[in-house]
GUPA-280043 format. One line per 10 residues: number of its first residue (from 1); their letters; for each residue x, y, z of C-alpha. Coordinates in Angstrom, 1 decimal. Layout:
NUM = a = X/Y/Z | ...;
END
This chain:
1 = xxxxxxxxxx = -10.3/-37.2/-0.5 | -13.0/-34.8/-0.9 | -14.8/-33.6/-4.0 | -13.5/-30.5/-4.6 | -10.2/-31.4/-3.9 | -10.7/-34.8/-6.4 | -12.2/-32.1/-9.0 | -9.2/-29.9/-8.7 | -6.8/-32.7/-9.2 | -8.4/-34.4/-12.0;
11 = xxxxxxxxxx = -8.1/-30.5/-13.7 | -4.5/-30.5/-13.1 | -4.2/-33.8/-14.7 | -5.4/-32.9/-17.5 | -4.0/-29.7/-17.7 | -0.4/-31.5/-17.8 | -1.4/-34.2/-19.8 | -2.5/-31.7/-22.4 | 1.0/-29.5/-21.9 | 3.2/-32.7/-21.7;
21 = xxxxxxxxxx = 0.8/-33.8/-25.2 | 1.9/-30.8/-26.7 | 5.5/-30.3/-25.9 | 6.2/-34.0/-27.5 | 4.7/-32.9/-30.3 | 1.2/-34.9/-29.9 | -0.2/-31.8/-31.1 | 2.2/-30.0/-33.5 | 2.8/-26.9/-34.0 | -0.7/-24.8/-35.8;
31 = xxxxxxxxxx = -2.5/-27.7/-35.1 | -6.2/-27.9/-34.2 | -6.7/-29.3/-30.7 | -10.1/-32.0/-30.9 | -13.2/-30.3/-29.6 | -14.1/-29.8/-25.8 | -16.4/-33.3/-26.3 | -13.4/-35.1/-27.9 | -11.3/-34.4/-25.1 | -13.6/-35.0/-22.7;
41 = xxxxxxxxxx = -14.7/-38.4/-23.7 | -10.4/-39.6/-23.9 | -9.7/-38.0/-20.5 | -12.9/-39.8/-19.1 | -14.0/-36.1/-17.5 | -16.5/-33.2/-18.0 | -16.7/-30.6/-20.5 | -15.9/-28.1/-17.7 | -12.6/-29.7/-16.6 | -11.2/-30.2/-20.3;
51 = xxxxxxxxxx = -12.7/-26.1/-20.4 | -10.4/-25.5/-17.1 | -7.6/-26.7/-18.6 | -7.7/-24.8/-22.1 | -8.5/-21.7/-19.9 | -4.9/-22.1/-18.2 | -3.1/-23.1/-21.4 | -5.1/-19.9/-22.9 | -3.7/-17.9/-20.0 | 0.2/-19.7/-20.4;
61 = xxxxxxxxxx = 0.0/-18.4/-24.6 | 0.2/-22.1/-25.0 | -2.4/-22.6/-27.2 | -5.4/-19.4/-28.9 | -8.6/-20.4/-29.1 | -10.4/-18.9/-31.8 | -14.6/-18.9/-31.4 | -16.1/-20.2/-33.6 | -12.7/-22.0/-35.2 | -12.1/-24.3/-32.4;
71 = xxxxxxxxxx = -8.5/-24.2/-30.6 | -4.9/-24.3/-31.8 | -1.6/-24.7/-30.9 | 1.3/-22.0/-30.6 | 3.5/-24.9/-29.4 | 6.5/-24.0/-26.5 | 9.7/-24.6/-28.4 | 11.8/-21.4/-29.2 | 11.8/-20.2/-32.1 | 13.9/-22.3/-34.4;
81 = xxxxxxxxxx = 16.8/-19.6/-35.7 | 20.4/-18.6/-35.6 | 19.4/-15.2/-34.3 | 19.0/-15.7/-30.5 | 16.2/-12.9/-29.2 | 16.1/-11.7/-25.9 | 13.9/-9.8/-23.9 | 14.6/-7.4/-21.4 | 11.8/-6.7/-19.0 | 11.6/-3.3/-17.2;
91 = xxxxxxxxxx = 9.0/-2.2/-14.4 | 8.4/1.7/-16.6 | 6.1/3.2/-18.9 | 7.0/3.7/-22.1 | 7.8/7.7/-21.9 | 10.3/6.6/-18.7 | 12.2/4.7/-20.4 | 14.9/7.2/-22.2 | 15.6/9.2/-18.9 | 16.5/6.4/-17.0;
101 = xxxxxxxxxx = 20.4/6.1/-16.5 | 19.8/2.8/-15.1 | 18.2/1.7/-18.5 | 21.4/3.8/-20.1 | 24.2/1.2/-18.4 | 22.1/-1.7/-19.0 | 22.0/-1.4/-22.7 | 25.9/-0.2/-22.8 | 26.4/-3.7/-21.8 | 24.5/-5.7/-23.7;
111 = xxxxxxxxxx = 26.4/-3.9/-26.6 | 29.3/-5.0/-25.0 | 27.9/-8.4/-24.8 | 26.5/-8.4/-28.6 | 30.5/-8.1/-29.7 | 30.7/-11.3/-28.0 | 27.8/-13.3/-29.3 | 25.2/-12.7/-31.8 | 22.0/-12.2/-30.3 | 19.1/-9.2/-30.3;
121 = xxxxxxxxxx = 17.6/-7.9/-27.6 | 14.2/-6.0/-26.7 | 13.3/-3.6/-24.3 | 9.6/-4.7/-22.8 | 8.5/-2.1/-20.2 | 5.7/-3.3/-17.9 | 3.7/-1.2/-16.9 | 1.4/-1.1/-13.4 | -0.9/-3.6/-13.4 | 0.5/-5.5/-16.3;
131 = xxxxxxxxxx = 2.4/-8.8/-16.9 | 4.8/-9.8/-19.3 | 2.0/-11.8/-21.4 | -0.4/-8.6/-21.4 | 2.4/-6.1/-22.3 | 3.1/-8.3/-24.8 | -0.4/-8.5/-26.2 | -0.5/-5.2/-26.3 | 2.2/-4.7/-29.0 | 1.1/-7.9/-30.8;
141 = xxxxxxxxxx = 3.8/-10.3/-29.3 | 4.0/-13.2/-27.4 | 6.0/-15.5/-25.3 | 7.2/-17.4/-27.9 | 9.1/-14.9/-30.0 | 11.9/-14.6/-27.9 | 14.2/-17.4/-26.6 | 14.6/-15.5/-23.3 | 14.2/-12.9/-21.0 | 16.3/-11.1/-18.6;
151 = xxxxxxxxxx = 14.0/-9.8/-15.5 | 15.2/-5.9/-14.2 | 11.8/-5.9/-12.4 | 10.4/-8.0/-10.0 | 8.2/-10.8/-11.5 | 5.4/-12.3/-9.5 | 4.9/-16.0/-8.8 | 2.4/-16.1/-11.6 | 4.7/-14.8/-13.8 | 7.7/-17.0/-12.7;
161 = xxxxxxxxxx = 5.3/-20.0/-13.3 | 4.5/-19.2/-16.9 | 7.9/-18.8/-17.5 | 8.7/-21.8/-15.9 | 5.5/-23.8/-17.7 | 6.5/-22.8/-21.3 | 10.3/-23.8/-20.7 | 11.5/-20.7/-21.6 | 14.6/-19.7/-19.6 | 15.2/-16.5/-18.2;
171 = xxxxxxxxxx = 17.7/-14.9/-15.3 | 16.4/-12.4/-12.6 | 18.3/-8.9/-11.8 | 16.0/-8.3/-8.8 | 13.3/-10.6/-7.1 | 15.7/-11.1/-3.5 | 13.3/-13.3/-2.3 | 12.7/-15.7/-5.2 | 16.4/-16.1/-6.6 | 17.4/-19.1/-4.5;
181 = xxxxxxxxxx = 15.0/-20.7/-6.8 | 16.0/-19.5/-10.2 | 18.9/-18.2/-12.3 | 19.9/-14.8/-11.1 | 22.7/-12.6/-10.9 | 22.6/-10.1/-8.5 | 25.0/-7.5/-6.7 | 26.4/-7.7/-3.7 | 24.5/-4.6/-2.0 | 25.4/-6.0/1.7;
191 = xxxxxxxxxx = 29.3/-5.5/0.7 | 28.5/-2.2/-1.5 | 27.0/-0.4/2.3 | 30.1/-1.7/4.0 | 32.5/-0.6/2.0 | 31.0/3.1/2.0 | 30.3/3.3/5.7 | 34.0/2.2/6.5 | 35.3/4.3/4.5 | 33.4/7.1/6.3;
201 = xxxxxxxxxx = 34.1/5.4/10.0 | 37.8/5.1/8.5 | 38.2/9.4/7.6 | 36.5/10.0/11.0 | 32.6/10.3/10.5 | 31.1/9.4/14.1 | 27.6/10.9/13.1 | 26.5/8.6/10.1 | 22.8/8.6/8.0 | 21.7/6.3/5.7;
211 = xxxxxxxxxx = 19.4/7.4/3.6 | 17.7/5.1/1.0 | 14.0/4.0/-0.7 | 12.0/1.6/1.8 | 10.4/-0.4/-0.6 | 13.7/-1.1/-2.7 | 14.6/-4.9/-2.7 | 18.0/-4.3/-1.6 | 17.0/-2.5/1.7 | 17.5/-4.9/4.0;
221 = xxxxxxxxxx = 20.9/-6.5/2.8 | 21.9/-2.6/2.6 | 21.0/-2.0/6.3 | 22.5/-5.3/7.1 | 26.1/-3.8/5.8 | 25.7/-0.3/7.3 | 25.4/-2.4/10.7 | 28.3/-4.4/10.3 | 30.7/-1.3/9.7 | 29.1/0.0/12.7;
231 = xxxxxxxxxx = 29.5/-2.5/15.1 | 33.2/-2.6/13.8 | 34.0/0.4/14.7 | 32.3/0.2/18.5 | 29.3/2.2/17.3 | 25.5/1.6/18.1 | 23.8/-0.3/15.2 | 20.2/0.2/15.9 | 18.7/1.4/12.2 | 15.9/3.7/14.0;
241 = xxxxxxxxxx = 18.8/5.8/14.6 | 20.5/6.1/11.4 | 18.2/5.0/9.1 | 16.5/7.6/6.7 | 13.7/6.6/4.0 | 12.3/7.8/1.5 | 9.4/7.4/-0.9 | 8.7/7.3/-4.6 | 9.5/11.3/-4.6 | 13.3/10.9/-3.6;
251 = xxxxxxxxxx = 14.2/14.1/-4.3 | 11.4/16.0/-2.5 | 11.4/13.5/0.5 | 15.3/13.9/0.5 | 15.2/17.5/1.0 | 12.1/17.3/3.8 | 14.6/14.8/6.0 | 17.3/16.7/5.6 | 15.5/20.6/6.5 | 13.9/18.8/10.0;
261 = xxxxxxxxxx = 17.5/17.2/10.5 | 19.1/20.8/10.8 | 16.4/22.5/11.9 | 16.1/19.9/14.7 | 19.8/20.1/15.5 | 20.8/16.5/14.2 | 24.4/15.7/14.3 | 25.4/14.4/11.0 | 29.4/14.4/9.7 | 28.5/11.6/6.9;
271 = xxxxxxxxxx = 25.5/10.6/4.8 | 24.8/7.7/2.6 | 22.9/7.9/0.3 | 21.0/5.4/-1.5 | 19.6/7.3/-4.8 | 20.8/9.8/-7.1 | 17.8/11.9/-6.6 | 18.7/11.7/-2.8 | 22.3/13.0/-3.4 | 21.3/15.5/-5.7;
281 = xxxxxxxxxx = 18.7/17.2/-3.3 | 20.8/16.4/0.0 | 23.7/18.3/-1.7 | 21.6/21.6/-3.4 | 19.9/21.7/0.5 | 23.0/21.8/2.5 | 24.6/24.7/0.2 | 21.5/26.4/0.9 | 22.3/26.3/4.4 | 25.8/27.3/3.8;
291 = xxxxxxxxxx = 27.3/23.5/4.8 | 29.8/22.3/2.9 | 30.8/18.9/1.1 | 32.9/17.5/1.9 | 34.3/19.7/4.5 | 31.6/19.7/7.2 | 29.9/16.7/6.2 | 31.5/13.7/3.7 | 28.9/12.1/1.0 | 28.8/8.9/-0.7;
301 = xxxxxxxxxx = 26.2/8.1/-3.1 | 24.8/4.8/-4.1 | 25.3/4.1/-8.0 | 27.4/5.9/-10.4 | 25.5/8.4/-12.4 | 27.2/11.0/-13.5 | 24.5/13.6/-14.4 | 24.7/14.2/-10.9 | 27.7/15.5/-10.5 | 27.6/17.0/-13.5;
311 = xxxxxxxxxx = 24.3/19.1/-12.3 | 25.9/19.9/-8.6 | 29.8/20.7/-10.2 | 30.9/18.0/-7.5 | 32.7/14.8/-8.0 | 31.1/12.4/-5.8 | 31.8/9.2/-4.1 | 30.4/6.1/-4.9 | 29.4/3.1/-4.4 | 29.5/1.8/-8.3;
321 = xxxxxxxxxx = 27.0/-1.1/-9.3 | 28.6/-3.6/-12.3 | 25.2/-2.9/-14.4 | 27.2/-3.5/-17.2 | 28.8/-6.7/-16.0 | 25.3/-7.9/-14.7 | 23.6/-7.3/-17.8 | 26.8/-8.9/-19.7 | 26.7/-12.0/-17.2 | 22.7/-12.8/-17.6;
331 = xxxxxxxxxx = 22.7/-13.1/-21.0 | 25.6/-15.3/-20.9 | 23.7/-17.0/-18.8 | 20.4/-17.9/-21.7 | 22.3/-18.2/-24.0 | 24.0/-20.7/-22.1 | 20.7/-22.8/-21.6 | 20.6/-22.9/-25.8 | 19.4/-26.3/-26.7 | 19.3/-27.6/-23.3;
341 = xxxxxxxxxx = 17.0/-30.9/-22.5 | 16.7/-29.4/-19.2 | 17.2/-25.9/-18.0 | 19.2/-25.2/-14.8 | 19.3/-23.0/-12.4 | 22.8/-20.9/-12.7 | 23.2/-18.2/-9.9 | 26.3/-15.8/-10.2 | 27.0/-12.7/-7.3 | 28.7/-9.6/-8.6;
351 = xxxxxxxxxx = 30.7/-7.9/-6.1 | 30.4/-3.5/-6.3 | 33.0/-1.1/-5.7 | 33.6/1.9/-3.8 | 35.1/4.8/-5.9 | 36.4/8.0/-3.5 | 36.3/11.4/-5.2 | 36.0/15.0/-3.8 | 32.9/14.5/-1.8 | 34.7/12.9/0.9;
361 = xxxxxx = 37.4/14.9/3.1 | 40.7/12.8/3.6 | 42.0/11.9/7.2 | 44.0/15.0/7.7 | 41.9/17.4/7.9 | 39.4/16.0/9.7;
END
């Protein structure tokens, strides 16, 4: 074994030794911690590792370090109380949070889940470049005064590892590629694209689009569903031809695609469309061009929002996300872990729904 590598174990050592000291209760509580030299001489190390390790339980909230006070412990145990506190973390600024119908269905049901069980819940919006422990800060919180935390953003690894560290449980909404490891409920979107593009395959559409944000964690379950109707129904299922994307301006990117579609001469009879910005813009732009919904070309828009067909006097089709069920489930889910010696890892799949209104023509009069 090398040096460095010897050096960076013996830090992790004592890094858990200290955590593992803690969490039985060693080191209570409000407790002072024994000076760098103190620790140093029982873990039979230098100043600097016994410094690397209160540097990562500084970082984890675990214990504060006061200068010129020495260090202290803000322990890793819940809060002790009947009133179970959790915290709903959201990837927004502050001033994007009320204009977000998203935001609107998840707190509709965790109303719906507070006449179940009694709990209180937070919003915590992180924004860019932030992390759950800085927004925190920020507001004068930490970690430990909530007894869990439902993720609607995408956490990073450092952020799942805190969590993890501190014992505090929590459930992810998004994060596709980390919730094998962790509890997580998520929606079926590789069922939700299926349903919609057979029901457009089914009323005739040959010509189909998909339209939908690149970056979006559901994208490639989403294409994997618009594939399967196709191949279903004898169609090619290569996504360069009937894939659309769009950026972090889906309304404005939405009406570019669809203005070089026509003015290309694109054949299109049914469009999918993954945002309500996207369906609000693909709509307004085809009136402009005197094409009609749904009789020259059928719509079905992901999610149902219903400012938007409020704001285009159209009932649309939809492929309708269980928010509220989600939302409902997850918490279930913490307060499920309650007490628990060990936390486990409970993973639940909510299956959408496709909901047929005016924006799609029936089969006879195709």
């Amino acid at each position: 074994m090398d040096i460095a590598s010897s050096s960076q174990n013996k830090n992790e050592f004592v890094y858990r030794s200290l955590l593992e000291a803690i969490r039985c209760g060693a080191h209570p509580t409000g407790s002072r911690l024994p000076s760098e030299r103190e620790l140093a001489d029982q873990y039979s190390c230098s100043r600097i590792t016994i410094r690397h390790a209160l540097d990562k339980l500084g970082k984890k909230q675990v214990i504060r370090r006061l200068q010129g006070n020495g260090t202290f412990v803000n322990g890793i145990d819940p809060l002790p109380s009947s009133d179970f506190r959790v915290g709903l973390v959201l990837d927004a600024e502050e001033d994007e949070l009320y204009n977000d119908p998203w935001l609107s269905e998840l707190l509709y049901g965790m109303i719906s889940a507070g006449g179940r069980q009694p709990f209180t819940i937070s919003v915590i919006p992180v924004a860019k470049g932030e992390t759950i422990v800085s927004s925190l800060e920020r507001r004068g919180q930490k970690l430990y005064d909530y007894n869990g935390f439902v993720a609607a953003r995408a956490l990073s690894a450092e952020e799942i590892e805190t969590l993890c560290t501190v014992e505090l449980p929590f459930v992810l909404l998004q994060n596709e590629n980390l919730k094998r490891n962790h509890s997580y409920v998520s929606i079926d979107n590789t069922k939700g694209t299926y349903l919609a593009a057979s029901h457009l395959l089914a009323i005739g559409c040959r010509h189909l689009f998909f339209m939908l944000p690149e970056n979006s964690q559901q994208f490639v379950d989403r294409i994997k569903g618009f594939q399967q109707a196709l191949r279903e129904a004898g169609l090619p299922a290569n996504s360069e031809s009937f894939i659309r994307t769009v950026g972090e301006d889906d309304c404005a990117d939405a009406e570019r695609i669809i203005e070089e579609m026509l003015a290309r001469g694109v054949a299109f009879d049914g469009l999918l469309l993954g945002t309500d910005g996207c369906a609000y813009s693909v709509v307004s732009t085809l009136r402009k061009h005197s094409i009609q919904v749904p009789d020259d070309v059928s719509v079905v828009m992901w999610d149902d929002f219903p400012w938007v067909s409020k704001a285009l006097r159209l009932p649309l089709s939809v492929v309708r996300q269980p928010f509220r069920e989600q939302i409902v489930s997850a918490i279930e889910i913490l307060m499920s872990q309650r007490g628990a010696a060990k936390l486990s890892n409970i993973q639940r799949i909510i299956q959408p729904s496709l909901i047929i209104r005016c924006s799609c023509r029936t089969p006879n009069n195709n």
